[in-house]
KOLTOR-605670 format. One record per residue: residue number from 1; residue in three letters; x, y, z of N, C-alpha, C, CB in turn. Coordinates in nm, 2 decimals. Last residue first. Glycine has a CB too. Layout:
% KOLTOR-605670
 num residuo     nu     nv     nw    cau    cav    caw     cu     cv     cw    cbu    cbv    cbw
 NUM     ALA      X      Y      Z      X      Y      Z      X      Y      Z      X      Y      Z
...
***
This chain:
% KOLTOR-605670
 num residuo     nu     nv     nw    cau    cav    caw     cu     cv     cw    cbu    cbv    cbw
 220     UNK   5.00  -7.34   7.45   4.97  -7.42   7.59   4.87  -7.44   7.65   5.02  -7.40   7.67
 219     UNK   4.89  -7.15   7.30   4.95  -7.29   7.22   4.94  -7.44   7.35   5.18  -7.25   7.17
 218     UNK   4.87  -6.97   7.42   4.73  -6.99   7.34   4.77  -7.14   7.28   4.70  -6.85   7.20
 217     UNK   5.09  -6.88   7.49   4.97  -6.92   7.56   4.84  -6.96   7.53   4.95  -6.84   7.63
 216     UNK   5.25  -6.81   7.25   5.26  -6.96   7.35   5.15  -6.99   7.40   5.34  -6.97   7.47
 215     UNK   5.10  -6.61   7.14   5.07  -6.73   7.05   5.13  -6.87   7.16   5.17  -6.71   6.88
 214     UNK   5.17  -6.45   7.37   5.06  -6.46   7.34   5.05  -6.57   7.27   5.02  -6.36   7.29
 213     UNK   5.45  -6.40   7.28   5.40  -6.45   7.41   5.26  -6.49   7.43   5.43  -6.35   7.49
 212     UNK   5.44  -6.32   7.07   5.51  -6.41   7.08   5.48  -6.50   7.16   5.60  -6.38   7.10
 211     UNK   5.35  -6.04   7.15   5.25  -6.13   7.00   5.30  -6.30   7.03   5.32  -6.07   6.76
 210     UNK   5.52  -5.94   7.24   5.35  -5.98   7.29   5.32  -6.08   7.25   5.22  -5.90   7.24
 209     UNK   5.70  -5.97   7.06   5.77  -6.01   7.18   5.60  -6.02   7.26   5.90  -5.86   7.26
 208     UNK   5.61  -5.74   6.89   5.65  -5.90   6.86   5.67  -5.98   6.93   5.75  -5.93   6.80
 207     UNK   5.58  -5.55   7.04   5.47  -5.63   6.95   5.52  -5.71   6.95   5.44  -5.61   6.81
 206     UNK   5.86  -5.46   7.09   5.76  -5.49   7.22   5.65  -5.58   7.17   5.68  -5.34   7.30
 205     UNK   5.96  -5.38   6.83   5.99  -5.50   6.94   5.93  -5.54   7.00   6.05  -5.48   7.02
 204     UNK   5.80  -5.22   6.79   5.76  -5.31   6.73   5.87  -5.42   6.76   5.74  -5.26   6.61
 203     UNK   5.68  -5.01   7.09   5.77  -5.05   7.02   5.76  -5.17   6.90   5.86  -5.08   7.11
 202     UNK   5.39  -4.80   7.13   5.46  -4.91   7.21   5.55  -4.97   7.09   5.36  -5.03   7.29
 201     UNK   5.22  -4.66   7.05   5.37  -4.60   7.10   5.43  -4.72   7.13   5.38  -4.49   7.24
 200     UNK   4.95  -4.72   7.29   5.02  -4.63   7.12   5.12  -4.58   7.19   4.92  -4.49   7.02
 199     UNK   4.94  -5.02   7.45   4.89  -4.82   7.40   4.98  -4.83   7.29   4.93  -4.63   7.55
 198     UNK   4.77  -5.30   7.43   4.91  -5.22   7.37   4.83  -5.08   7.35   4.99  -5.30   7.21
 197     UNK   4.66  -5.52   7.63   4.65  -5.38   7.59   4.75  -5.36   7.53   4.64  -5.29   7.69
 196     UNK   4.63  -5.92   7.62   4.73  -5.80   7.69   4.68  -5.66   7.53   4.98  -5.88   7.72
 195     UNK   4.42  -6.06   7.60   4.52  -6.11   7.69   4.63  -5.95   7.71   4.62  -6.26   7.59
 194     UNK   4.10  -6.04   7.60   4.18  -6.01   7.57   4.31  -5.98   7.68   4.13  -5.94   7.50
 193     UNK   3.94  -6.35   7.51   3.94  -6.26   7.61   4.08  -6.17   7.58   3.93  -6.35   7.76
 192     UNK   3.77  -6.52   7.34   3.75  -6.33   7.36   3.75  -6.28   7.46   3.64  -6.25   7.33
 191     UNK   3.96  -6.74   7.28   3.79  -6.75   7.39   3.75  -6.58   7.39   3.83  -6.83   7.63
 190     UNK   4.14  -6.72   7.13   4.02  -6.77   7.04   3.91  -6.80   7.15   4.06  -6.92   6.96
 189     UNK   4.24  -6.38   7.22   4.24  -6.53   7.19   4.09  -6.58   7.14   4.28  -6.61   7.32
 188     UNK   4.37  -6.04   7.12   4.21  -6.15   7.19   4.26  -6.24   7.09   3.98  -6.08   7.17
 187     UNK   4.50  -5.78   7.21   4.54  -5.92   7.15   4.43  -5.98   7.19   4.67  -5.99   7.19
 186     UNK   4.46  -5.41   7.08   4.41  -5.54   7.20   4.47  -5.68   7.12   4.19  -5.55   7.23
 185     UNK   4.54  -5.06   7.12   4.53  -5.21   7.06   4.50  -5.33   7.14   4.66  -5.25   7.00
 184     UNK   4.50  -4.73   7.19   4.56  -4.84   7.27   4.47  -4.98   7.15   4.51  -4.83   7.49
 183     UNK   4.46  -4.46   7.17   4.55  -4.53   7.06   4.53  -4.66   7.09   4.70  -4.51   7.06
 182     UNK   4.12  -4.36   7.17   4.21  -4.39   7.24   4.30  -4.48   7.14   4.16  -4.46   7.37
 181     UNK   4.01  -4.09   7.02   4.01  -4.19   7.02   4.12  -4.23   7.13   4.02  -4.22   6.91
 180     UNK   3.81  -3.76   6.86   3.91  -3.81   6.98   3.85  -3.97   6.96   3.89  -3.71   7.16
 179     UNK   3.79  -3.61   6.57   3.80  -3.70   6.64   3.88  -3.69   6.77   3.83  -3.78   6.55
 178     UNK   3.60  -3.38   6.42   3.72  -3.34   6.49   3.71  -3.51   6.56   3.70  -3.16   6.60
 177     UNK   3.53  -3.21   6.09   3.52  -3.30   6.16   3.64  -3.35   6.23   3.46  -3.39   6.10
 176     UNK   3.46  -2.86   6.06   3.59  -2.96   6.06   3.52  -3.06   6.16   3.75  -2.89   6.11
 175     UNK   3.28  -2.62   6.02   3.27  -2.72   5.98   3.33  -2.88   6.01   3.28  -2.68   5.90
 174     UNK   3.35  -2.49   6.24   3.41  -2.38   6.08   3.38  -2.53   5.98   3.67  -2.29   6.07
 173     UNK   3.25  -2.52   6.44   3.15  -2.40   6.38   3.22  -2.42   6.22   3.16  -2.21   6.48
 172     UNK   3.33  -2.89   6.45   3.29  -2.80   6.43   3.25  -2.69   6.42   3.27  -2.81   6.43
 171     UNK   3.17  -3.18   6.53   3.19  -3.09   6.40   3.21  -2.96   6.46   3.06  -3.09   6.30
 170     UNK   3.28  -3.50   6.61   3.21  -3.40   6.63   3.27  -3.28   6.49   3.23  -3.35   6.80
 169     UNK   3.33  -3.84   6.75   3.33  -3.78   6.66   3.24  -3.68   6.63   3.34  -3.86   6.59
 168     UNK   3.47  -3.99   7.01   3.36  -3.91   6.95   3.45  -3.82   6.85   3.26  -3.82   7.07
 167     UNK   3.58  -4.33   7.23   3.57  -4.19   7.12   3.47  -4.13   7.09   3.61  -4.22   6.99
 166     UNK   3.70  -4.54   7.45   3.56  -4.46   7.40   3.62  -4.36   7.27   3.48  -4.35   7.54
 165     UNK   3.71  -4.85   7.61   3.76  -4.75   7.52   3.64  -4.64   7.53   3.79  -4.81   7.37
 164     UNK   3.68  -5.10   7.72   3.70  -5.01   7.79   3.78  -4.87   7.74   3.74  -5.06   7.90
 163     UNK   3.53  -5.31   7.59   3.75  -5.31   7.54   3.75  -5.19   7.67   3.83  -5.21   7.29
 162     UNK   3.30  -5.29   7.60   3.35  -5.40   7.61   3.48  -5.41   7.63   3.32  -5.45   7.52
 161     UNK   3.26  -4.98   7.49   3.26  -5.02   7.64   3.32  -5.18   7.68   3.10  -5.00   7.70
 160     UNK   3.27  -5.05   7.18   3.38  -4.96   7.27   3.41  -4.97   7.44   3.34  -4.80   7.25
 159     UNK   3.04  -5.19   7.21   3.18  -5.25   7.14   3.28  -5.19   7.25   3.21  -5.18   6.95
 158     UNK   2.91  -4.99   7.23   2.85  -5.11   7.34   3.01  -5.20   7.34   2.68  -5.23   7.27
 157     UNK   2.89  -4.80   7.04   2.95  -4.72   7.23   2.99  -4.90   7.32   2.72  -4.59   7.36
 156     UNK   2.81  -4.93   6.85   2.92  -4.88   6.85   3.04  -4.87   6.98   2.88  -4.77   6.82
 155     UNK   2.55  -4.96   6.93   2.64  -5.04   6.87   2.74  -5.06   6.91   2.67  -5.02   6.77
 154     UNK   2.46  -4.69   6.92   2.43  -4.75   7.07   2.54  -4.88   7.01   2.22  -4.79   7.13
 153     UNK   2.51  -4.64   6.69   2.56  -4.55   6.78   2.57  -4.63   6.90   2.47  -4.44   6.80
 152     UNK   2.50  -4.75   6.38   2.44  -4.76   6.49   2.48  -4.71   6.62   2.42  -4.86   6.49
 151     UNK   2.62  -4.80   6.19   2.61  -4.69   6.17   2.50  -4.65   6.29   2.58  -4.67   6.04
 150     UNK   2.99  -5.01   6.17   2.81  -5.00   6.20   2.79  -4.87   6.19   2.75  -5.05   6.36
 149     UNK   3.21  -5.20   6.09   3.15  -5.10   6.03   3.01  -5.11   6.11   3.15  -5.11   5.86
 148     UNK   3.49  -5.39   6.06   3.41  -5.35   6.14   3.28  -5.22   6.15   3.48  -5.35   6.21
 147     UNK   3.72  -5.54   5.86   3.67  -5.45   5.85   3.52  -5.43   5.92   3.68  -5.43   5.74
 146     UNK   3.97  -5.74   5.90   3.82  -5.77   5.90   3.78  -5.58   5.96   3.77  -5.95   6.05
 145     UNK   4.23  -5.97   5.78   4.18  -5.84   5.81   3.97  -5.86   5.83   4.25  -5.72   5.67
 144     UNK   4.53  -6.08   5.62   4.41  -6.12   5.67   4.35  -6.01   5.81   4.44  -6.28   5.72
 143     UNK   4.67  -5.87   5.50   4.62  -5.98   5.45   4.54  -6.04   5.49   4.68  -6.04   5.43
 142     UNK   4.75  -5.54   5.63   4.70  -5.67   5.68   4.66  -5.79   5.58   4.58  -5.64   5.76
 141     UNK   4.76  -5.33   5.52   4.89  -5.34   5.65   4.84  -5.49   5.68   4.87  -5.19   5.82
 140     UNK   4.62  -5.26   5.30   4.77  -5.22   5.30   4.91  -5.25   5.38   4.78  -5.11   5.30
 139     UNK   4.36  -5.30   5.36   4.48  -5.41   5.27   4.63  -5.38   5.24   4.44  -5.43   5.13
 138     UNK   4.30  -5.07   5.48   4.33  -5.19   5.52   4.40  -5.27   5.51   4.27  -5.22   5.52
 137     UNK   4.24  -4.86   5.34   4.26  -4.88   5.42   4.39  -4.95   5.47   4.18  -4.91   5.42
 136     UNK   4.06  -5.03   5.16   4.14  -4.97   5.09   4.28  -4.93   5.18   4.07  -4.87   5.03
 135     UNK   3.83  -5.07   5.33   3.93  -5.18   5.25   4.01  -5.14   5.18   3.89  -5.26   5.16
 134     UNK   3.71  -4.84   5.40   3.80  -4.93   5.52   3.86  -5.02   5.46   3.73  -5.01   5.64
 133     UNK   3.65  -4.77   5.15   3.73  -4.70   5.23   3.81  -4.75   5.32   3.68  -4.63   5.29
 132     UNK   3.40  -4.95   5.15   3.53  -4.95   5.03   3.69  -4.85   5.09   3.44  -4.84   4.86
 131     UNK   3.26  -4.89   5.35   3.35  -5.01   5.34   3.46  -5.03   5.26   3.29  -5.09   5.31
 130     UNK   3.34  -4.53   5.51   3.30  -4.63   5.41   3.36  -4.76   5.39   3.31  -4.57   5.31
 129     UNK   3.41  -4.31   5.71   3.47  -4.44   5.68   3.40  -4.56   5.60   3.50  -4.48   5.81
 128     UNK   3.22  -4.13   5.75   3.32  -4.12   5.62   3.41  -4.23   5.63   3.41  -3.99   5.60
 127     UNK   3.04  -4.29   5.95   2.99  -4.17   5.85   3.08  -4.16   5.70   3.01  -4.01   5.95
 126     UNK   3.22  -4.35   6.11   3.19  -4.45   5.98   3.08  -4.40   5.93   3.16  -4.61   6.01
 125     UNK   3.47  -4.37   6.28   3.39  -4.25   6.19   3.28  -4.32   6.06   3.54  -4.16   6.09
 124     UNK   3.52  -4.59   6.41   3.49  -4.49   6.49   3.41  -4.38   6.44   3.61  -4.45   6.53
 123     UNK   3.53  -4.92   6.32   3.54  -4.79   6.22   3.48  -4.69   6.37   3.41  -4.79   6.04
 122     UNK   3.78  -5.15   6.40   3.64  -5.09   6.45   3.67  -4.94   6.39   3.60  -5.10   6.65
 121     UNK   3.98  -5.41   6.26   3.94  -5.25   6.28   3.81  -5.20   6.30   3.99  -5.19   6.16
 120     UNK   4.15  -5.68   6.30   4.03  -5.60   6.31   3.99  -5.46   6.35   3.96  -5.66   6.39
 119     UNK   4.38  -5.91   6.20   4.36  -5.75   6.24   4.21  -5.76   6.18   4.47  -5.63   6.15
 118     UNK   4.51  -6.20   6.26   4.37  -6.14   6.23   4.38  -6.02   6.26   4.24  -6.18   6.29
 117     UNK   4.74  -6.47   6.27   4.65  -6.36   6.31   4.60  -6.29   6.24   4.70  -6.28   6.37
 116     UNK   4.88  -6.70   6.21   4.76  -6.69   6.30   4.76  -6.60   6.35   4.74  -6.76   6.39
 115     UNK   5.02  -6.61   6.00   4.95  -6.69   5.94   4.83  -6.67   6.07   5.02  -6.84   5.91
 114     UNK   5.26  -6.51   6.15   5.16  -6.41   6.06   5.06  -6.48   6.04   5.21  -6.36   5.92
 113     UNK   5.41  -6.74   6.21   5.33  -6.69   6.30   5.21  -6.58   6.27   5.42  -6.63   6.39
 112     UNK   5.46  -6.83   5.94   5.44  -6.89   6.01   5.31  -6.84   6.15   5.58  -6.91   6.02
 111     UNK   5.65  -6.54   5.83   5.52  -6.62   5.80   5.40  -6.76   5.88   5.57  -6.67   5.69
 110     UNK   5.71  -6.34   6.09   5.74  -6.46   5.99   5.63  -6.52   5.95   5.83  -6.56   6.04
 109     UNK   5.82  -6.13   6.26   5.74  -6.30   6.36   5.73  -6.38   6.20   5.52  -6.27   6.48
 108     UNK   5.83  -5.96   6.10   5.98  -5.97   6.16   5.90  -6.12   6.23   6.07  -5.79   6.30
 107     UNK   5.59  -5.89   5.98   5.67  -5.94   5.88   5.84  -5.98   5.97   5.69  -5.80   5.74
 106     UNK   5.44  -5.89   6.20   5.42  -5.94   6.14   5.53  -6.02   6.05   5.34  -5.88   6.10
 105     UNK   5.58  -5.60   6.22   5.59  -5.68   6.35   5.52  -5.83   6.30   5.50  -5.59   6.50
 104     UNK   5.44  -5.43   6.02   5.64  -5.47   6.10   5.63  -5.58   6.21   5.73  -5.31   6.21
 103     UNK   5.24  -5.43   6.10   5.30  -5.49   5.94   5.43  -5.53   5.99   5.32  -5.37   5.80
 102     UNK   5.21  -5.27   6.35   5.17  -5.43   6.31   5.20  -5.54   6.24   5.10  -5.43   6.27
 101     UNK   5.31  -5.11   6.26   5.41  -5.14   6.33   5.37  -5.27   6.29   5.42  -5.09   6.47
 100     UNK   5.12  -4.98   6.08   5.27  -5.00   6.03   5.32  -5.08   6.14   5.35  -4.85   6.02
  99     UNK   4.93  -4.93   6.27   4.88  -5.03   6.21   5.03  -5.08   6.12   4.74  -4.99   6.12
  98     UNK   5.01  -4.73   6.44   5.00  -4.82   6.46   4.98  -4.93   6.36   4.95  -4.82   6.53
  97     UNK   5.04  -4.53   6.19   5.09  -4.55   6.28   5.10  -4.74   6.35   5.02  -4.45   6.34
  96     UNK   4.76  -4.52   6.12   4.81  -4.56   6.02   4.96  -4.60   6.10   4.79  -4.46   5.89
  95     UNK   4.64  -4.41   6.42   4.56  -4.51   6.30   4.72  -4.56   6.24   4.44  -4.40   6.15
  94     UNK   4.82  -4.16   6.50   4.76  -4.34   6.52   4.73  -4.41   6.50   4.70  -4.38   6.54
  93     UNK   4.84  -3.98   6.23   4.90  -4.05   6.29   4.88  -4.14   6.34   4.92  -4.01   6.34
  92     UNK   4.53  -3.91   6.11   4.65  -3.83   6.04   4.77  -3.90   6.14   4.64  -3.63   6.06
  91     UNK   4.27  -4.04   6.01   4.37  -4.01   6.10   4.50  -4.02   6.06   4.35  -4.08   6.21
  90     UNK   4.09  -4.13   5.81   4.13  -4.00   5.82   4.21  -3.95   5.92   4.03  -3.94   5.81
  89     UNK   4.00  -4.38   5.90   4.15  -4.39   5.81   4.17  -4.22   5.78   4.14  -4.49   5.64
  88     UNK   4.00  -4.47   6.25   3.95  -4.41   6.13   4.07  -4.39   6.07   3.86  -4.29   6.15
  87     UNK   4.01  -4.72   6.52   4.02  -4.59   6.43   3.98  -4.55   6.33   4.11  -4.57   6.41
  86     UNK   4.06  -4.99   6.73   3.95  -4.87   6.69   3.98  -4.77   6.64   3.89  -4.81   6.78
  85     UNK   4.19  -5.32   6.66   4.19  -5.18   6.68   4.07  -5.08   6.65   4.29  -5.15   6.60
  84     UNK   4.28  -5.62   6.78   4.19  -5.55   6.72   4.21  -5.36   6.79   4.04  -5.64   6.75
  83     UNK   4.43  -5.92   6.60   4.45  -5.76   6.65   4.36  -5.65   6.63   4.56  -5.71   6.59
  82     UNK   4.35  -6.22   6.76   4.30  -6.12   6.69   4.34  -5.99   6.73   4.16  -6.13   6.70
  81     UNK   4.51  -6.55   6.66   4.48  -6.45   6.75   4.43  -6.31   6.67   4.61  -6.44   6.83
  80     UNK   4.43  -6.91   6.71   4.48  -6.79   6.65   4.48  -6.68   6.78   4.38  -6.75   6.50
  79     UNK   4.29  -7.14   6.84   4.47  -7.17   6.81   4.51  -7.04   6.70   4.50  -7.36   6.71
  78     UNK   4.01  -7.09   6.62   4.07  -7.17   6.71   4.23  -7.20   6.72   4.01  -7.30   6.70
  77     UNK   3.98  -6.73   6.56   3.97  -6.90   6.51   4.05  -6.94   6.62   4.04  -6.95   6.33
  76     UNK   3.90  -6.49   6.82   3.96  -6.55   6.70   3.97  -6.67   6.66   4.05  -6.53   6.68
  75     UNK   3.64  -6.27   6.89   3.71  -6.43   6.93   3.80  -6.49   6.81   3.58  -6.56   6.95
  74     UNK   3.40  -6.08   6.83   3.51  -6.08   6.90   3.63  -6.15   6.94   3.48  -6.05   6.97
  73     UNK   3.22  -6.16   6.54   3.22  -6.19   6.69   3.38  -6.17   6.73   3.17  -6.36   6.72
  72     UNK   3.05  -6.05   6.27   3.19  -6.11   6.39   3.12  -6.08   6.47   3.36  -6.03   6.42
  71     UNK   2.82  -6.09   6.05   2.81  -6.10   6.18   2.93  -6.14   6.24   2.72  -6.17   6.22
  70     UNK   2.90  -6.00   5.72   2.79  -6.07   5.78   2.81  -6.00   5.96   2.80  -6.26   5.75
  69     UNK   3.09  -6.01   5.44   3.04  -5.94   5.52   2.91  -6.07   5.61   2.98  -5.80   5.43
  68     UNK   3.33  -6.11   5.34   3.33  -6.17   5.50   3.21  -6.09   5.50   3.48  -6.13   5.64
  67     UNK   3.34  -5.98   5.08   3.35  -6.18   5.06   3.33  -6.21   5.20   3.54  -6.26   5.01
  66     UNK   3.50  -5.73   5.23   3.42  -5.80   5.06   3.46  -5.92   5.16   3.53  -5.77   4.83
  65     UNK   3.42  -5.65   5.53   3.48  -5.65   5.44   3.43  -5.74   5.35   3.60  -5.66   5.48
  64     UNK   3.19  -5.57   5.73   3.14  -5.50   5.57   3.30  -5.56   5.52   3.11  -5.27   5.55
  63     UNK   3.05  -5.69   5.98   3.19  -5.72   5.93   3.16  -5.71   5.77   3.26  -5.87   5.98
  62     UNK   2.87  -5.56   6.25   2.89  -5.59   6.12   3.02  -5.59   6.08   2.83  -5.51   6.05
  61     UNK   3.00  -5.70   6.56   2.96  -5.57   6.53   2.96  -5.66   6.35   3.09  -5.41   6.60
  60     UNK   2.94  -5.82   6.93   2.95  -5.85   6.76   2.94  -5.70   6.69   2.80  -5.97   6.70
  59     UNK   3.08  -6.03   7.23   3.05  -5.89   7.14   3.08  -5.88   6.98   3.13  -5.77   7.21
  58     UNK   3.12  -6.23   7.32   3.02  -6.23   7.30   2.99  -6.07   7.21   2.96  -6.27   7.43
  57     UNK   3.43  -6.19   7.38   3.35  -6.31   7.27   3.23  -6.30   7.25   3.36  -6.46   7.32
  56     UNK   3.52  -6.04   7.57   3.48  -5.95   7.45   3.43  -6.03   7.35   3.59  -5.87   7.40
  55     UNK   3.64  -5.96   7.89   3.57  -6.07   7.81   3.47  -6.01   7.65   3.46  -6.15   7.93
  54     UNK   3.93  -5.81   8.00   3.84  -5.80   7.92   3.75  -5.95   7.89   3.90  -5.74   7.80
  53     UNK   4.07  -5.98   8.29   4.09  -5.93   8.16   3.92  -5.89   8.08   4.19  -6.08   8.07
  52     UNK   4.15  -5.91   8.61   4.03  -5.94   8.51   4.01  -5.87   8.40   3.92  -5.94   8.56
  51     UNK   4.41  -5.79   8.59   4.39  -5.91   8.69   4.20  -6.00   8.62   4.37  -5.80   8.91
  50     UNK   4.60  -5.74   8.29   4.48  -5.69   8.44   4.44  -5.82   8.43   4.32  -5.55   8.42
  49     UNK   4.84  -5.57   8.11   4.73  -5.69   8.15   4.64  -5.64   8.26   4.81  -5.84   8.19
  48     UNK   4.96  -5.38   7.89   4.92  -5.39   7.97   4.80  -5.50   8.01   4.91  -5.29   7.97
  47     UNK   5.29  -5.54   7.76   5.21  -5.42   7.78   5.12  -5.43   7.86   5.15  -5.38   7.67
  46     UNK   5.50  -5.73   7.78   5.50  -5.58   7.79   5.40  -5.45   7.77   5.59  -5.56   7.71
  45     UNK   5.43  -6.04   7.99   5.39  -5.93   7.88   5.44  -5.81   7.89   5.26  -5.90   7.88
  44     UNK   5.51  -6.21   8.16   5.59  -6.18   8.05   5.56  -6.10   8.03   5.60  -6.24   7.97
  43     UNK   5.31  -6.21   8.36   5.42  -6.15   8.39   5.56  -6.09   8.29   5.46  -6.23   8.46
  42     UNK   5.09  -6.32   8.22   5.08  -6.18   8.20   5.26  -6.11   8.26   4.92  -6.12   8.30
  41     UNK   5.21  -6.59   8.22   5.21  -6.51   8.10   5.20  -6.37   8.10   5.11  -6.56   8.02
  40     UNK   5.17  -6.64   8.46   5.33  -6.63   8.44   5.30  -6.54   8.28   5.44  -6.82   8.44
  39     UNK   4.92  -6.62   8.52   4.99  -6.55   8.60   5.14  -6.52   8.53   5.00  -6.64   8.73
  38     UNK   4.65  -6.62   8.32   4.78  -6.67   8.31   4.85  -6.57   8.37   4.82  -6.71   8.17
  37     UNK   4.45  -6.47   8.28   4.42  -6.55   8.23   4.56  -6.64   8.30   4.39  -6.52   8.08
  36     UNK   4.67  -6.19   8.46   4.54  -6.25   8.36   4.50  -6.36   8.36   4.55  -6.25   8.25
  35     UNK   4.87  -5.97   8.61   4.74  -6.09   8.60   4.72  -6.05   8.47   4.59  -6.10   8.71
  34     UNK   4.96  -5.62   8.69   4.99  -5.80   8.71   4.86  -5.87   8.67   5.03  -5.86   8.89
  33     UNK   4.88  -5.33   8.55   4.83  -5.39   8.69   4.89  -5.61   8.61   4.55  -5.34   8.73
  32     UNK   4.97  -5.04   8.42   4.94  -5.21   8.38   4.97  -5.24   8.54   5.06  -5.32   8.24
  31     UNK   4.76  -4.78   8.41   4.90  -4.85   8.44   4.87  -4.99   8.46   4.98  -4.79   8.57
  30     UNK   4.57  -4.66   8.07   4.61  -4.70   8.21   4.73  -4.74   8.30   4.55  -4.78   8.22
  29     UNK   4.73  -4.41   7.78   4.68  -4.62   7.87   4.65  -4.58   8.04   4.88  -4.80   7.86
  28     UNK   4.58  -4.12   7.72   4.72  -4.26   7.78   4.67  -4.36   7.84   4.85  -4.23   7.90
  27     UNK   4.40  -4.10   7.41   4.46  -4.05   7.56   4.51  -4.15   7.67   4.34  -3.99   7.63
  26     UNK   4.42  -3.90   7.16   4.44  -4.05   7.18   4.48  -4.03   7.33   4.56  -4.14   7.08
  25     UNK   4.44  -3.68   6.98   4.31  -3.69   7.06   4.33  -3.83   7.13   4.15  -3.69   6.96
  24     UNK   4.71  -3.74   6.88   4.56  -3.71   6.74   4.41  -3.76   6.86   4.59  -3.89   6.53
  23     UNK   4.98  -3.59   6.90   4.86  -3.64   6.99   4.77  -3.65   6.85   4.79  -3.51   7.12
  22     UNK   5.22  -3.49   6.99   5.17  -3.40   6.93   5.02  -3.46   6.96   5.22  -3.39   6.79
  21     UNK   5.38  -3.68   7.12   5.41  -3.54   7.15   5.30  -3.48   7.13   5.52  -3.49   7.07
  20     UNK   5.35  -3.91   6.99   5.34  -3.93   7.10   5.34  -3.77   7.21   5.46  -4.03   7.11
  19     UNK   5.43  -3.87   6.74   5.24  -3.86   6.75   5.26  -3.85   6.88   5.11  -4.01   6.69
  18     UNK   5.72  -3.84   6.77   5.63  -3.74   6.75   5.53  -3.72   6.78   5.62  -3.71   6.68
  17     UNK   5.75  -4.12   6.84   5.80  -4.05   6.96   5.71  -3.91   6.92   5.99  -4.03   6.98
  16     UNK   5.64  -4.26   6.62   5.58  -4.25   6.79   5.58  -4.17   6.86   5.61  -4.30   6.87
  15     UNK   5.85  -4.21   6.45   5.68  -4.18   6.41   5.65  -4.15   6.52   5.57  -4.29   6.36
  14     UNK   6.05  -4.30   6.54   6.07  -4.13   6.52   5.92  -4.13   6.52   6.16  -4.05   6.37
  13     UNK   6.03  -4.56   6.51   6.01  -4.54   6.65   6.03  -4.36   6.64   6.14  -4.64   6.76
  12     UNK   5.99  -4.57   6.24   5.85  -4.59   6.29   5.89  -4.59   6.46   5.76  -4.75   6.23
  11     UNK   6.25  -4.51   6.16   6.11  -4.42   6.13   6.03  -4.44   6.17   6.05  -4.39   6.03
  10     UNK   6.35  -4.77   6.24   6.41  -4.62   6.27   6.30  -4.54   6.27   6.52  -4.57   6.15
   9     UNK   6.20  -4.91   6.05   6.19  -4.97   6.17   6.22  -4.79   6.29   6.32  -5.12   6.18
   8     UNK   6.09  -4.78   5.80   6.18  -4.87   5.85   6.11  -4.87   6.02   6.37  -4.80   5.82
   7     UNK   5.94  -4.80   5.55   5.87  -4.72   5.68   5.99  -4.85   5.70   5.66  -4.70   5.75
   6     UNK   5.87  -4.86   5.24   5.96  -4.75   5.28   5.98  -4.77   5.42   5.92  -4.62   5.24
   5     UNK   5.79  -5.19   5.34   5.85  -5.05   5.21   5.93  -4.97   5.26   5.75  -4.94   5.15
   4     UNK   5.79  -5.37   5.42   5.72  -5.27   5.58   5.73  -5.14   5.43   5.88  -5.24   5.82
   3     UNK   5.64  -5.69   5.28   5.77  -5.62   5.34   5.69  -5.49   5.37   5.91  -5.61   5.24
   2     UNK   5.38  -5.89   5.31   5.49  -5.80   5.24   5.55  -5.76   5.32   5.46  -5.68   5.17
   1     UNK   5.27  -6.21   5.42   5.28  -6.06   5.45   5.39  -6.00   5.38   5.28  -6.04   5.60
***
C-alpha cells in the first residue's frame, strides 16, 4: 500500500469534523450497544458492535472489477478481513473521505496487516457509477479491492438491508441527481459476520485500533 500523499493525518481529522457539519445526506450511526461474536472483543472495539451482529456471508452482489468479475459473496478469505463500504464516486465528501482514512490506516497497520484486507465498495449510483468508474475510483485508496455493481434495485435494497443501511438516489425539477447514504463502514470476517460498524468520522486512530482488534479475533 502507498503512502496517504498529500492528505495528512491533520487534514483528514479537519476533513471529518467539516463533512461532519455539512453532511453529504449520511445519517448518524446508531448507539453502540456491548456484544458480539466475542464478549471481550466487542468490549475492545471503538466503534459500533451489537449483541447480534449482522450475518452478511450469504449475501452476493456482481463483482465488475477487471480480472474478479463474476459473483462475491460477503465473507472474506480465510484468516482475512473485508472493508466494506456503500457509496458513489460522485460524492463530494464521505465517499472519498472515508476511504482516505482507510489508506491511512492501512499504510500506519503496515504491510503485513494491509496484506489481510479487502475493501469492498457497493455502488449506490450505478446508473453513473460505471465499472470503469468504480476502478478508477478505487485504485487510488485500495490495492486489493472489489468493485460491487448491480443495476438491479431489488439487489441492491437486499445488500443494503443485510448491513441495515439504506440510500436513494433521485432527480430533481432543475435536473440534479441528489444522493442520500449512510456514512457508516463495516469489518466482516471470513464467516460474514460483521464484527464492528464504523460511522463516518471516526478517527484513523480509531481504524487502526478496530482493524487491530479485529485481525486478533479472527487470529484466535
Amino acid at each position: 500500500m502507498g503512502t496517504t500523499g498529500t492528505l495528512t493525518r491533520a487534514a483528514l481529522a479537519a476533513a471529518a469534523v467539516a463533512v461532519a457539519a455539512a453532511g453529504c445526506g449520511a445519517d448518524a450511526s446508531t448507539s453502540t450497544t456491548a456484544g458480539t461474536t466475542s464478549e471481550a472483543a466487542a468490549s475492545s472495539y471503538r466503534g459500533v458492535t451489537r449483541p447480534d451482529p449482522f450475518q452478511v456471508g450469504d449475501v452476493t452482489l456482481p463483482d465488475v472489477t477487471p480480472g474478479q468479475e463474476g459473483t462475491f459473496a460477503f465473507k472474506a478469505p480465510e484468516g482475512e478481513l473485508l472493508f466494506v463500504f456503500f457509496g458513489y464516486t460522485n460524492c463530494p465528501d464521505v465517499c472519498p473521505t472515508t476511504m482516505s482514512y482507510y489508506k491511512a490506516a492501512l499504510d500506519e497497520l503496515g504491510p503485513e496487516a494491509a496484506d489481510k484486507l479487502q475493501a469492498a465498495m457497493v455502488a449506490i449510483d450505478p446508473e453513473r457509477d460505471t465499472p470503469e468508474v468504480m476502478e478508477r475510483f478505487l485504485s487510488f485508496y485500495a490495492d486489493s479491492r472489489h468493485a460491487l455493481r448491480t443495476l438491479d434495485p431489488a439487489e441492491l435494497d437486499a445488500a443494503e438491508e443485510a448491513f441495515g443501511t439504506t440510500s436513494s438516489v433521485t432527480t430533481n425539477a432543475d435536473g440534479k441527481v441528489e444522493v442520500v447514504h449512510s456514512g457508516t463502514a463495516y469489518l466482516v470476517d471470513d464467516q460474514g459476520t460483521v464484527l464492528v460498524e464504523l460511522p463516518f468520522g471516526v478517527s484513523v486512530d480509531d481504524l487502526v485500533h478496530d482493524i487491530s482488534v479485529a485481525l486478533e479475533q479472527i487470529d484466535g
